[in-house]
SETOR-831820 format. One line per 10 residues: number of its first residue (from 1); their letters; for each residue x, y negated, z of C-alpha. Coordinates in nm, 3 decimals, padded with zeros to 5 digits. Last residue first. Layout:
NUM = A = X/Y/Z | ...
This chain:
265 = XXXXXXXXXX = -13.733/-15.676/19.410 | -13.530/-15.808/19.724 | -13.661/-16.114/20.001 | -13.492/-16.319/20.213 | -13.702/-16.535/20.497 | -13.562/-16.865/20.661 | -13.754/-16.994/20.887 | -13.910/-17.333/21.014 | -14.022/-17.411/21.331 | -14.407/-17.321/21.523
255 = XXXXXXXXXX = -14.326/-16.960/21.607 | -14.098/-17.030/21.920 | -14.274/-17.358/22.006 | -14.176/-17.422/22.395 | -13.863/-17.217/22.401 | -13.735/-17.331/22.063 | -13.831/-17.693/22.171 | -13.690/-17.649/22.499 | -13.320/-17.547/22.341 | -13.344/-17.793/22.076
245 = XXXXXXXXXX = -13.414/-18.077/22.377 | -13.143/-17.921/22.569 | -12.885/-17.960/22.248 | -12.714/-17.778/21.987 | -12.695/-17.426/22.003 | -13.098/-17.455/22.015 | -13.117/-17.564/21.676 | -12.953/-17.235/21.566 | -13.199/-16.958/21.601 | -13.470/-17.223/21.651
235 = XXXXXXXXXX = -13.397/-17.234/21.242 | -13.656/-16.918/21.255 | -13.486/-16.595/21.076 | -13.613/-16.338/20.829 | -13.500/-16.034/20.689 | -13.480/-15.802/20.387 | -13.829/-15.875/20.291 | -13.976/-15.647/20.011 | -14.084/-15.727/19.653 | -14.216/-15.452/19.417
225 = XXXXXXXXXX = -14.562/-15.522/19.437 | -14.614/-15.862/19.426 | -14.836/-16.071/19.686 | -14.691/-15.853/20.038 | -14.358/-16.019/19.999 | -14.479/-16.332/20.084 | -14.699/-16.208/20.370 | -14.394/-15.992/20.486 | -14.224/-16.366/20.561 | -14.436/-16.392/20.886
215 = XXXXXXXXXX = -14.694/-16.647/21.031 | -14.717/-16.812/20.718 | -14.798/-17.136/20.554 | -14.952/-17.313/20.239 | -15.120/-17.683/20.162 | -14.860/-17.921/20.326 | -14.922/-18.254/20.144 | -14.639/-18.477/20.010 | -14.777/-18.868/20.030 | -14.446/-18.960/20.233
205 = XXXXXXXXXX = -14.332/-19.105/20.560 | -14.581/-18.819/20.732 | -14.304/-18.595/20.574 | -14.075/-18.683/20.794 | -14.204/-18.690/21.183 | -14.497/-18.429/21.085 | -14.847/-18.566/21.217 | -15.003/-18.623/20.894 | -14.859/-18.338/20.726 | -15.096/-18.139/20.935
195 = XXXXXXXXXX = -15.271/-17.951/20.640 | -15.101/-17.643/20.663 | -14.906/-17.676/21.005 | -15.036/-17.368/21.234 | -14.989/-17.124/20.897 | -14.597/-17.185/20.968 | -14.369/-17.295/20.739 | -14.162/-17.121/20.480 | -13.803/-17.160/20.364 | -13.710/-16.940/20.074
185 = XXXXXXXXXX = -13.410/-16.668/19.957 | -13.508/-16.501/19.683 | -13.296/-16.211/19.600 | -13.248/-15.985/19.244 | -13.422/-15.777/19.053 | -13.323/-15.589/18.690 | -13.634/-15.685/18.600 | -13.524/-16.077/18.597 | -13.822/-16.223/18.393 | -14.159/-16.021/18.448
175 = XXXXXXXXXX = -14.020/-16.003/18.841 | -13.918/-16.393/18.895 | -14.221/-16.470/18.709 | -14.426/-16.262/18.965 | -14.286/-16.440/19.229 | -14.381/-16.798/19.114 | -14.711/-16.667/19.045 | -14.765/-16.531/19.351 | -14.630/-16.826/19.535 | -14.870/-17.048/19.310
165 = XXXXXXXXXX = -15.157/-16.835/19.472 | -15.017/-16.922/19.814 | -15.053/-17.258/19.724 | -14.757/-17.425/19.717 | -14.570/-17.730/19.919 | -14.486/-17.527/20.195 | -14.312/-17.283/19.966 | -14.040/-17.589/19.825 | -13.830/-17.731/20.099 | -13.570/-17.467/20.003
155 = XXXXXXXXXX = -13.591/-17.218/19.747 | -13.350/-17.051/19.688 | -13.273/-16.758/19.410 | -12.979/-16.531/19.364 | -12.932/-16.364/19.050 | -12.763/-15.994/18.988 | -12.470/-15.966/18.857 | -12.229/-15.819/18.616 | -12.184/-16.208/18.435 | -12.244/-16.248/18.047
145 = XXXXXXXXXX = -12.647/-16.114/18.061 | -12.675/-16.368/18.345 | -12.595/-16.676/18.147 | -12.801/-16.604/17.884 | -13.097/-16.513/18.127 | -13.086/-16.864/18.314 | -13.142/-17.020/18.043 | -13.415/-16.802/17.933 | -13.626/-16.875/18.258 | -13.646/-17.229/18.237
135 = XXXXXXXXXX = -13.928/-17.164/18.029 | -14.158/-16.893/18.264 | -14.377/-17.244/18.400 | -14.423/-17.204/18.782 | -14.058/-17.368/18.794 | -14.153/-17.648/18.660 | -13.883/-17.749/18.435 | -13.576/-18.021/18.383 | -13.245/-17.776/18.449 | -12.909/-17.892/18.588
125 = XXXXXXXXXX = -12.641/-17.715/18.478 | -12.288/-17.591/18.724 | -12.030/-17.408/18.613 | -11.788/-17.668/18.472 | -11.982/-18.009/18.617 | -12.194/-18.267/18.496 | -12.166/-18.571/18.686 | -12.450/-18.591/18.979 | -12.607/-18.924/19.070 | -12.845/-19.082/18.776
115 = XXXXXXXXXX = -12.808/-18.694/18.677 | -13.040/-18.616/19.026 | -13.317/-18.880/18.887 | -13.412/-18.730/18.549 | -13.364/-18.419/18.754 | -13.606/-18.531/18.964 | -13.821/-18.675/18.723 | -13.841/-18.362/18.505 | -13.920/-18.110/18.763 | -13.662/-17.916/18.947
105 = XXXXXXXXXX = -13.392/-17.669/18.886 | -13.065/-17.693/18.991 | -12.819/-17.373/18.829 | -12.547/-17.252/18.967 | -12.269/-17.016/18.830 | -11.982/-16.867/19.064 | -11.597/-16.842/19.016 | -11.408/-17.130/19.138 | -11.559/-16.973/19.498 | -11.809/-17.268/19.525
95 = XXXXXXXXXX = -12.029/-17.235/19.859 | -11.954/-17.618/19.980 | -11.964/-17.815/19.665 | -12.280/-17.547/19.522 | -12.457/-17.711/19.835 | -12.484/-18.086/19.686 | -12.884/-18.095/19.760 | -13.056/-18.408/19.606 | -13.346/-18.270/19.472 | -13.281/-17.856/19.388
85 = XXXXXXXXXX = -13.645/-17.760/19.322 | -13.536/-17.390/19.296 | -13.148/-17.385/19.354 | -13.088/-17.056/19.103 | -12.751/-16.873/19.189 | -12.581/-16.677/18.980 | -12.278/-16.473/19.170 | -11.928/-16.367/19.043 | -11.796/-16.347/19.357 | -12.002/-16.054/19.482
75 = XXXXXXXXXX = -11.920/-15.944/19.829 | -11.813/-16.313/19.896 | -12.029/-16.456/19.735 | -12.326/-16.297/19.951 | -12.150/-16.426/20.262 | -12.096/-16.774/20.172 | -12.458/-16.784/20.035 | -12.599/-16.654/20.395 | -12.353/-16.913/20.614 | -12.465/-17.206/20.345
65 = XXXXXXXXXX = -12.822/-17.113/20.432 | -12.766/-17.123/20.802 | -12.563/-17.428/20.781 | -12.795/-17.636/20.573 | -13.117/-17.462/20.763 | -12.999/-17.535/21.105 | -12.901/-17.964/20.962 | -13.245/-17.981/20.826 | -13.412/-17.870/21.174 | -13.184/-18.099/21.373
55 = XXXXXXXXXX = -13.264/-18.423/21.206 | -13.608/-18.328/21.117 | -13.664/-18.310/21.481 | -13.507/-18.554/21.597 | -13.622/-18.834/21.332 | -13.421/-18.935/20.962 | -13.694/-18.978/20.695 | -13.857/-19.278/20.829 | -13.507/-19.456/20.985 | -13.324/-19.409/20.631
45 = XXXXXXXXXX = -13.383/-19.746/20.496 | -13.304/-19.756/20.139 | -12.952/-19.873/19.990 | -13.036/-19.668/19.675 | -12.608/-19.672/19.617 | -12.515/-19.620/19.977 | -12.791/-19.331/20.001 | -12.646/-19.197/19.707 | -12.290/-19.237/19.806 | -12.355/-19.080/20.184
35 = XXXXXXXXXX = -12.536/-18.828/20.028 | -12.272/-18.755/19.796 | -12.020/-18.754/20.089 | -12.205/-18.459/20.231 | -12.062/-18.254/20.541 | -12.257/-18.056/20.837 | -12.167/-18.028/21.159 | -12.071/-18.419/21.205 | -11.851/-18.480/21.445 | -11.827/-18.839/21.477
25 = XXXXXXXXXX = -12.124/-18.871/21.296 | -12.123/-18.980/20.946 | -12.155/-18.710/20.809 | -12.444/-18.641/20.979 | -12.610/-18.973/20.861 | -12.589/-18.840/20.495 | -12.724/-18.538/20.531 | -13.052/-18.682/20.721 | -13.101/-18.930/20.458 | -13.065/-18.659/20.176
15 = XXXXXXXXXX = -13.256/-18.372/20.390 | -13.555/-18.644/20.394 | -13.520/-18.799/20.056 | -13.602/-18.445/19.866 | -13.956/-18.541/20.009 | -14.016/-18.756/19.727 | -14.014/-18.499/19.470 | -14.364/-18.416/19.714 | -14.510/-18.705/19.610 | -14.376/-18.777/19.212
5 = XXXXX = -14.054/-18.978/19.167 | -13.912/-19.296/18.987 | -13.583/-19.382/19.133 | -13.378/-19.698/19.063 | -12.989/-19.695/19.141
């Protein structure tokens, strides 16, 4: 398999690599065969895009986010869900109910690049668009107005590589387009690492630049009227189950790590 992909489409190696050597740990906590096959199949060197760190902090927000889904699927099992710059992620495997609808949105060459290793499936349709252009948008719609429920949105691996203004916009397509509201759930980083790519253990492998952060969620919320955060909780929260180096990282850096933040319009 040959892969042609932009900077920051690049960075959907990282959770891939790190997926994939998980499962195969002798007990791994998180489970992707397709990672294993795609990584098999690009037979690329994992080493840059699989350190501590990353390591831990991808596998907190895979079971964290796959906890959150579970649990809004099952109070609504009829759920749309919108993976927003999907990459290589395989979650709709673990959170499908037989019932739900998923869509995996990202730009052209990663999609170009995700049906090199994803079969189509019932339920499932990949989606070639930026999502900061409104297009995509009536896909999604025609599904929706067939199903009694309100769409879920994630976007994982994705903020941190926006401006804030792009945010806005992002959000305020989501509004103009789903009026009815919905949820976004999205990973942000901290303020402290815009611009400091350079010395992160993954993403210093790659030509991705980190050009947004924030110290809390409410700042997303706060660029559309209309949205409000629900909650919002840092992947220390379960890194530190793990191991004493988690556990002093979280101690030592409590606001540095990742979060997850879910927001309502």
């Amino acid at each position: 398999m040959e892969l042609q992909l932009g900077d920051v489409q690049t960075t959907a190696l990282i959770p891939l690599a790190i997926k994939a050597n998980e499962t195969l740990r002798k007990n791994p906590r998180v489970k992707d065969l397709k990672a294993v096959e795609i990584i098999n199949a690009l037979k690329i060197d994992t080493t840059g895009y699989d350190k501590f760190l990353s390591h831990e902090g991808v596998v907190a927000r895979t079971l964290m986010l796959d906890r959150q889904l579970k649990q809004i699927i099952s109070k609504n099992p009829d759920t749309v869900v919108i993976n927003i710059g999907a990459g290589f992620d395989n979650r709709f495997s673990r959170v499908d109910n037989g019932k739900i609808f998923w869509f995996d949105l990202d730009l052209p060459d990663a999609i170009a690049a995700r049906k090199k290793a994803f079969e189509e499936k019932e339920r499932v349709t990949m989606i070639a668009g930026d999502a900061l252009n409104p297009e995509w948008c009536d896909t999604v719609k025609d599904v929706l107005s067939e199903r009694q429920s309100k769409p879920v949105f994630i976007a994982e691996g994705l903020f941190m590589y926006l401006t804030m203004e792009q945010i806005k916009t992002f959000l305020e397509i989501l509004k103009e387009n789903f009026p009815e509201g919905g949820t976004l759930i999205a990973e942000q980083n901290a303020k402290f690492l815009m611009n400091k790519d350079k010395y992160h253990d993954t993403v210093k492998k790659t030509k991705a630049h980190f050009v947004s952060g924030t110290d809390s969620g409410q700042e997303i919320a706060d660029l559309v009227d209309g949205f409000r955060m629900v909650e919002e909780h840092s992947f220390n929260e379960e890194m530190r189950k793990y191991s004493i180096r988690s556990k002093l990282f979280a101690l030592a850096f409590p606001k540095i790590n990742d979060r997850w933040a879910t927001f309502v319009w």
